[in-house]
N, C-alpha and C positions, 0 to 999 in steps of 0.2 A: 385361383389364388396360387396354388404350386405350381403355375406356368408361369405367372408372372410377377411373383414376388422372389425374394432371396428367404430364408428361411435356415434358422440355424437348429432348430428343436422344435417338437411339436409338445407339448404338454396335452393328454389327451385325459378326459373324467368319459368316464363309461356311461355313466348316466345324463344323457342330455334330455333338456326339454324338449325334443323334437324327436327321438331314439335313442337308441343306444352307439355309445364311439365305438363300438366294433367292427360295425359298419363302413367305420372311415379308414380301416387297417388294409385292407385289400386295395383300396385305391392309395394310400400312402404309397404302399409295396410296388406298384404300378409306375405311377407319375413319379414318385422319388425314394429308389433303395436304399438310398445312402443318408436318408433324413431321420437323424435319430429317434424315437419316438419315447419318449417314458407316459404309461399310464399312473394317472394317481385319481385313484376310483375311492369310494365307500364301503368296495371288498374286495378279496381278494380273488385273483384271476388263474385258471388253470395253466396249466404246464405247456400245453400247446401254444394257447394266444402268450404267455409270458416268454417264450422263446422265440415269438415274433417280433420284438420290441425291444427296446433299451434297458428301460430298467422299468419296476414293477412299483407302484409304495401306496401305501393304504391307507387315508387321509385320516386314520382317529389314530394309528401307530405310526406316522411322520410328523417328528416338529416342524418346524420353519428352518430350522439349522441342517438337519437331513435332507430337507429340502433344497435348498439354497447347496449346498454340497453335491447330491445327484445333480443338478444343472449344470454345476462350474465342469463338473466333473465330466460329464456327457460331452459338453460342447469344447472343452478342452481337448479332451482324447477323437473326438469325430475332427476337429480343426488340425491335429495331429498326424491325423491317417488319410485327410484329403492333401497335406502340403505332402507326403511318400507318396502318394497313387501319380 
């Protein structure tokens, strides 16, 4: 799918019914550096994986308005810094 889709943000939850999304961070980093990634998991994530990623938010301490805010916010600043590169 990141070979052949366009892809502006990745919204990633840690806990999937088939593993865990930490999983999918090394291949993100691989096929696409420049793809923002924000996790929004059921808890909170250490210092290393959090410094791999966009931004961090913890689904029982994010509204839908934090939410919606890190999105515009992500994809406006990554649209920002692909039209300078």
């Amino acid at each position: 799918m990141l070979a052949g889709e366009h892809i502006d943000l990745v919204i990633l939850d840690l806990g999937l019914p088939d593993g865990s999304g930490l999983l999918l961070l090394p291949e993100l980093a691989e096929n696409a550096p420049d793809l923002p990634v924000v996790l929004f998991s059921a808890a909170d994530v250490d210092a290393k994986t959090a410094s791999g990623v966009t931004a961090t938010l913890v689904k029982s301490k994010t509204t839908n308005d934090i939410l919606i805010d890190t999105i515009h916010k992500t994809i406006t600043s990554h649209a920002g810094l692909a039209k300078e590169a």
